[in-house]
Every structure is written in C-alpha cells, then in structure tokens.
N, C-alpha and C positions, 0 to 999 in steps of 0.2 A: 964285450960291452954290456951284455944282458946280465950275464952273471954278475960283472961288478955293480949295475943298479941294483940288481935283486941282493945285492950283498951289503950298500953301502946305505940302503934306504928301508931294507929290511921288507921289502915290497909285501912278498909271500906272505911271511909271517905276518904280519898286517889283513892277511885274507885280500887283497889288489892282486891285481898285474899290471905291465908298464903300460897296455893297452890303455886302461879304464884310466891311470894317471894322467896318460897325455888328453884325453877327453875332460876329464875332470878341472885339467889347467886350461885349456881351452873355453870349458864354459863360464871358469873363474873370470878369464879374461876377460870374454865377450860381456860378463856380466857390469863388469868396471869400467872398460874400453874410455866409457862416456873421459874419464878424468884426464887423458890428454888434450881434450879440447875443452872443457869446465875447468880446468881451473887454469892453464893461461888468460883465458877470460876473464878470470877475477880478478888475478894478480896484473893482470893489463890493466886493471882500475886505479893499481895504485902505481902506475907510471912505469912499472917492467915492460918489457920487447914480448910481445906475443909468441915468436917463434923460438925466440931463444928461453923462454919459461916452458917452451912445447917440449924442445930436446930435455933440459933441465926436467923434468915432470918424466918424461921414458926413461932416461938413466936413472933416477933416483929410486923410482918402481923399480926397475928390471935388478939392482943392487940391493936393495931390501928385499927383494922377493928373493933372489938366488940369495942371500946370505941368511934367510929364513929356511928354506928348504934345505942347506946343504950344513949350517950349523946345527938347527935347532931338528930337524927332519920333520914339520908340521907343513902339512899342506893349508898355511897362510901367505895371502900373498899382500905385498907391502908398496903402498903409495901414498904421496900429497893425500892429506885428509881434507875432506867436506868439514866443513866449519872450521877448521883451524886456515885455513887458506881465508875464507871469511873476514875470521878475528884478526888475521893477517894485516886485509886490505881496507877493512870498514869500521874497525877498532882499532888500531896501532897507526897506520899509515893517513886515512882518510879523520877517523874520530880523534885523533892523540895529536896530528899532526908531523908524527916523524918520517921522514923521510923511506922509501924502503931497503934504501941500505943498513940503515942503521935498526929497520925492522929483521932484515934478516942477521944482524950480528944477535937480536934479540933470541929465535930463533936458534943459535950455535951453541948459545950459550947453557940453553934450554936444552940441547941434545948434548954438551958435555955434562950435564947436571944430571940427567937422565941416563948415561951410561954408566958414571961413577954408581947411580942406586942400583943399574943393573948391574953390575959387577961385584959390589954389597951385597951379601944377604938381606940387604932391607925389603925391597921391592918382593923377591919372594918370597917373605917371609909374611908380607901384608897380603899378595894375594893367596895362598896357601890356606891363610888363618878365615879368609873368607867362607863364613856357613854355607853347608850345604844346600839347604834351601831358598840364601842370599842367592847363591849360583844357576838354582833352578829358575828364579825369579831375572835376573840378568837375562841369561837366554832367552827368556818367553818376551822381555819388551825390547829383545832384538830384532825378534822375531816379527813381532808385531810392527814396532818401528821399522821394517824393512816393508811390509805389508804395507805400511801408512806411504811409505815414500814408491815404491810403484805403482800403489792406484792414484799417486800425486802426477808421475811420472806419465802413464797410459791417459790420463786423463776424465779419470773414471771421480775421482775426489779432488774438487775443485774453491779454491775462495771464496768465502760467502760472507759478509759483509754484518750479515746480523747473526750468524752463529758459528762462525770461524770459518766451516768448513759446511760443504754440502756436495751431493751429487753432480755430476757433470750432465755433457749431452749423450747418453751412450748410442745416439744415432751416427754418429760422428766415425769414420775409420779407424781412427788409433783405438778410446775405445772397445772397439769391437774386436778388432786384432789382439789385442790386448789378452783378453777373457776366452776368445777362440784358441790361442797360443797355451794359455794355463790350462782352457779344457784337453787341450791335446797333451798339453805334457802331462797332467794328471791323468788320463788314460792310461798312456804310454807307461808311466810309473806301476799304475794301478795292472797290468799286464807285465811286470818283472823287464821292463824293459832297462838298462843302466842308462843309456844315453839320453832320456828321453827331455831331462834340461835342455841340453844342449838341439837338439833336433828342434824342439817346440819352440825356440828362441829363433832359431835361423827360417823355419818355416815362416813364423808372423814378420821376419825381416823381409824374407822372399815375396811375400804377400805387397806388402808395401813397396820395393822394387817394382815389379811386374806390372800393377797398377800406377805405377807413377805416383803412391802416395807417401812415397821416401825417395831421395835421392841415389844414385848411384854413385857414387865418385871416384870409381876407380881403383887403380891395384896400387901402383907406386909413384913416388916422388920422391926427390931428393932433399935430404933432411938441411933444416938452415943452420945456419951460427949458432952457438952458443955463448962465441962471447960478450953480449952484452950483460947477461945476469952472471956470469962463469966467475966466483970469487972477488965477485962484489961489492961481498959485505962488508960491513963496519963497524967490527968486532968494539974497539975503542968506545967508537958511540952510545955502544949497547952500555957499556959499564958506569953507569950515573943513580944515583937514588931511585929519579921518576921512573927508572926502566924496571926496578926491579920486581914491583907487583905484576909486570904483564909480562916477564920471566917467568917469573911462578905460576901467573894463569895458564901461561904454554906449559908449561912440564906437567900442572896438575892435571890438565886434561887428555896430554897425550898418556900418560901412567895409566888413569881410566879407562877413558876408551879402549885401549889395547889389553888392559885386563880382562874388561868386561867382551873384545870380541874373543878373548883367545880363550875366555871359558865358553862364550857362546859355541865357539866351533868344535873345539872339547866335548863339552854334553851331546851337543849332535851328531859328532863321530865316533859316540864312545869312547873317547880315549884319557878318561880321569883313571885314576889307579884304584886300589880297594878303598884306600881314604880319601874318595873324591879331591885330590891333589892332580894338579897335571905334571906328567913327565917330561923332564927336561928344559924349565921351564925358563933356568937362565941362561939358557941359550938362546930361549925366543926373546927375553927380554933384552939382552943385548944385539939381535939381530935385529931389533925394532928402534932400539935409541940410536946405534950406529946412523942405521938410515936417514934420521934425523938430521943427524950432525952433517952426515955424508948431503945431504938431501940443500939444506943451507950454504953448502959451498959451492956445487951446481947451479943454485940460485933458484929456488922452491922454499915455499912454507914448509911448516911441520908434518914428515912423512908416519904413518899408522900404521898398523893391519888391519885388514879391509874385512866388512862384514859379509861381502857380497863372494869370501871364499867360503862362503855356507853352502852357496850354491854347488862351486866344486866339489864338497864334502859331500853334498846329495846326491850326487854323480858317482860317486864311490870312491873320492882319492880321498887318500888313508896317510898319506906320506909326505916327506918334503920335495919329492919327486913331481907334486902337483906345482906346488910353490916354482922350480924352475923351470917346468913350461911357461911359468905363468911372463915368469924372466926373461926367456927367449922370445917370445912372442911382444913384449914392452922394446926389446931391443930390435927385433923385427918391424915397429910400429915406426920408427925413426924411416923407414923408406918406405912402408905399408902403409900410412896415415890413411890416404883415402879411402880402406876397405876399413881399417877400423870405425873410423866416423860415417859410414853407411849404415852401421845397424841403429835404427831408429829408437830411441825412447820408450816404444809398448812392444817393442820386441825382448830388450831386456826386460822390462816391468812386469809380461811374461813368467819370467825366470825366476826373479825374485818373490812375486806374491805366490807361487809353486812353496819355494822355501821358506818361506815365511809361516805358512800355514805347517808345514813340517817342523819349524821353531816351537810354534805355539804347543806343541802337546809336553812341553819339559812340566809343565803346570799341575800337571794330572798327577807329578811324584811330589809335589811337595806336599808337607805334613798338616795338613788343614784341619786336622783334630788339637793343633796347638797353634795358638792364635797371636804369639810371643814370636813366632817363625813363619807362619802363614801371613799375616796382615805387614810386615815389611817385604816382606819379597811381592807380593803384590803390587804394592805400592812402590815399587821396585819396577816391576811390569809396567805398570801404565804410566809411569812419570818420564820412562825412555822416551816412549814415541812422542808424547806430546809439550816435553817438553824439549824434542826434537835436538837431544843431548844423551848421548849414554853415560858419561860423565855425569852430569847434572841427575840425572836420575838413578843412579848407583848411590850417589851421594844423599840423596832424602831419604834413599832406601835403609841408608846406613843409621842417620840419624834417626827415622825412626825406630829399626832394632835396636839402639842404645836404651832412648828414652822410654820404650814399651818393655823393654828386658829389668828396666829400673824401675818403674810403677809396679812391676808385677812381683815385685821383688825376687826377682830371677839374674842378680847382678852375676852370679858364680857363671851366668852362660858367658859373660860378653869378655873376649880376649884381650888383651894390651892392645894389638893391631887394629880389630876393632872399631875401639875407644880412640885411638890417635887417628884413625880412618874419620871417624864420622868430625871429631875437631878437627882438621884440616879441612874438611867440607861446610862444617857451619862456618867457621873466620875464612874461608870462600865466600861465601853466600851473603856475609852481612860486609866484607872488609874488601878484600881484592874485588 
C-alpha cells in the first residue's frame, strides 16, 4: 500500500511522505471543519432540513475532495462554498423569491455549464493566459482575505458602525487564545517544526475545552436522513428567462474563485511550472465542476476549492494524497459530528492568520518597477478581502490591467483571454 501511494501520488518526488500528507489533510480539515455546521444553517434559512443539508454538505466535500486528490493529484480540498451558499439562500431563495428546489436546479445547471468549460479548453486556457503578476497579486489578497476573516472569526476584528470595522476586546478568551495559538504555531514553524499548524490549532482548541470556554461534544453520533434535500431539485424550474442571469452569476463566480484559490495554493506550494502555468490543471478543473453538479443532487449549494487547503499546503502536503484525507475525514464527520464541531472559532482563526501571513509575501515577487503590472495586481490584493469576494476582486483586477495596459499604450501585452476575462466582469458588474 506504501509503494502504490508513493507511486500513484508521486509523494517522494514531490519532496512529502505519507506521514506529513495525512497531517497536512488533517489540518486542512480541521481548518474548514466549521462548513458542516455553517452552511446547513444558511441553507436552513431558505426552508432545507438541517440535517439532511448536514449529510448533503459531508458527501459532497468528501467526493470533491477524493475526486480532487485522485484525478487532479493537488492537495485542494473541495466543499459547499461561503457566499455561494449565501447567494443561494439570501439572493435566489429569500431576495428573488424562488423556491429552493428550483434554486438548486439553478445550481445543476450551473455545474453542467461549468463542466462542459472544464472539459473545453476554454476554462484552461483563460486561466493559463492569467499574468504572472495578476497571479502573484491573487495569492497575496487570498492571503490577506484569509487574514481578514480569522481576526473576524477569533474576534480580534470586529463591527464598527462609523468605520466598518475596528478592534475588538482582546481581554476577552477567544481573543487571546487566538494570538497565543498563532504565537505558538509561529514558533513552532519559526524552529523547522512541520506540524506546527496543526498542533497550535488543537492546542488553543484544548485551551478552551479545559477551561469550559468551548464546548465538548463528543466523539460520535449517528448520521440523519438525507432524503429530504436527496434529489430534489427542479431541474424544469431552473430553465425560464428570469433564471438565467443567476445561472451565470453562479458559474461566474464558482470559475473564479476556484481559479483564483487553485493559483493561490499553486504559488504557495510551489507547484506552477517554468511558465508559471499550473500542472494538470483540467483535471482540477473538472474535479471541481463535477462536485458542483454532484453537490446539487445531494442537495447543497455550489461546491468550490477551499482556500483554507493553504493551510494543509503550509504543513507540507504537496499531493492529492492530502486532498483524500481530507475525503475520509468529511466521510468520517457523518458519525464524528460532534468532535468536529468542538473546535472552537479562534482555534481555527489560529491557523489561518499563520497562513495568511505566509500568503502575504507572493507580493515582494511582483514587478514593481513597472506600474502597467504592479498597480492591477495590487489592486487585485486589496479588493479580495474587502470586497470579501475573490471573484469580485479578480475581476477589477482584470479590468484595471485592460484599461491601464491601454492608456499606456501597452495594448501588445493584453491577451484575447485577458480582454474576454475582464468583459465578462465589467457586463457582471453593471448588468447581471
């Protein structure tokens, strides 16, 4: 069994072993954990069964993630996305009025559109065509954006009514667990330690156990029904005029996002080629739409790649070998529930502002002696987090490389892809 991982996943050659992969999927997990219990909660808003969206939300994960790792061999692991669950329940269902059957035929229809492009050259061939420096700029407002949502998360960065956002109470446990958990895993790091994500996350979870300032809840329980959301969509439904902008809003943003984390995780793991291209890349692309599609017939929102396999990647998994830990552990969560939903909030948040701040240095390679590639990738950076969209900030990013490449009369740089990239994002922005 060793030999055929180390054969089938390329482990060695990679510089891994299967050791540092099963830890790496492990902290991948713990770092995401949260989305079995977030997003039945949303999607409970738009009148779905709680527990039958909980099963739906583990198999869709554990099948994206093992068809990620065992096609594509990237240590990305794949679930129900944050804001597309959202735009699901608070845009389609609750703001449009439809029903959520007929949002999740929305949904299917969204992930057969998205596979035909992954199975096309098109899809790779627009992110492929993506600048180098676009790409550096991408990673660093992942990175950042990841940053923004664990001190949102720990409670360190909190609501503020006259300037969006401001300081919390850092007297407070979480907090402080928080920033003790990142001091320890940067330690740990900072001494060649590999595991030290993983350790410094469970440590601040322990912290809060012990003290009774996190709950316990247990090792196992038995998983519910699925069939209330189980193939309940309403494909029919979906097929009418009004549906079709909030079809395209779903494909455009799951395209993005998944681009924009699967170069994030790319740049951080090293793994672009000498033409900064990623390898193998329609494989992840249709290991990503699949889930989609697959994801809508279980009875979930639009499934993604997760940004929070950065963390795994900081761990050292190099492989798609992380990706199906990440698999087994989602399918393990079906009768584990209660130990996943133990690890508290500032215990992941932890984890993430660790990799966050390891995101941040893509910045330092971009070309900032040329201001035609420096000032969109920037602007690329900071429109992620705070426009609390990777999508949405890919996409200004683009449009301004167009229109700065054009003033400066530097048209010869900007590619077909490009130019069709950034129009699909401006008739986004002013139309759908």
């Amino acid at each position: 069994m060793t030999n055929w991982l180390d054969k089938h996943f390329a482990i060695a050659a990679s510089g891994s072993s299967i050791g540092t992969e099963v830890i790496a999927g492990t902290t991948t997990f713990l770092t995401m954990a949260y989305i079995i219990v977030v997003n039945p909660a949303i999607l409970s808003d738009a009148g779905m069964d709680f527990d039958a969206v909980f099963v739906a939300t583990c198999l869709a994960a554990a099948l994206g993630s093992l068809a990620m790792g065992l096609l594509a061999n990237y240590p990305v692991a794949v679930a129900p996305g944050m804001g597309q669950n959202a735009f699901f329940t608070y845009a389609i269902v609750i703001g449009a009025g439809y029903d959520w059957q007929t949002a999740l035929g929305a949904v299917f229809l969204s992930g057969v559109l998205f596979v035909l492009i992954s199975v096309l050259p098109v899809r790779e061939w627009v992110i492929n065509a993506i600048p180098r420096n676009q790409k550096l700029g991408i990673a660093a407002g992942i990175g950042i954006f990841l940053a923004f949502i664990a001190l949102q998360n720990a409670g360190i960065i909190v609501n503020n009514d006259a300037t969006l956002v401001g300081l919390g109470d850092l007297t407070h446990f979480g907090p402080v667990t928080a920033l003790a958990g990142f001091v320890l895993i940067a330690a740990l790091a900072a001494r060649g330690f590999r595991a030290a994500v993983l350790v410094g996350m469970l440590a601040a979870a322990a912290a809060g156990w012990l003290t009774g300032e996190a709950p316990f809840l247990g090792v196992t329980a038995l998983p519910p029904s699925p069939a209330p959301v189980l193939l309940q969509l309403d494909i029919a439904g979906a097929f009418s005029l009004s549906m079709l902008t909030i079809v395209l809003s779903l494909l455009l943003v799951d395209v993005f996002d998944t681009a924009g984390t699967l170069v994030g995780v790319a740049t951080q793991g090293n793994m672009l080629d000498e033409q900064g291209r990623l390898p193998r890349l329609r494989n992840a692309l249709l290991a990503d739409s699949s889930a989609t599609l697959l994801g809508s017939l279980l009875g979930t929102s639009s499934t993604t790649s997760y940004l929070e396999s950065i963390s795994g990647v900081s761990a050292g998994g190099r492989t798609g070998l992380t990706a199906v830990v990440v698999a087994l552990l989602f399918l393990a969560c079906l009768v584990l529930a209660p130990l996943a939903q133990s690890i508290p909030d500032y215990a992941t948040a932890a984890a993430l502002l660790f990799v966050a701040v390891m995101m941040t240095r893509s910045l330092a390679h971009v070309d900032w002696d040329d201001m035609t590639e420096a000032c969109p990738a920037a602007i690329t950076a900071l429109t992620i987090p705070l426009s609390y969209s990777i999508a949405d900030g890919i996409g200004l990013g683009f449009i301004c490389y167009l229109l700065i490449k054009l003033a400066a009369g530097r048209h010869q740089d900007i590619s077909p892809a490009m130019a069709v990239i950034a129009a699909l994002f401006a008739v986004k922005f002013t139309i759908l």
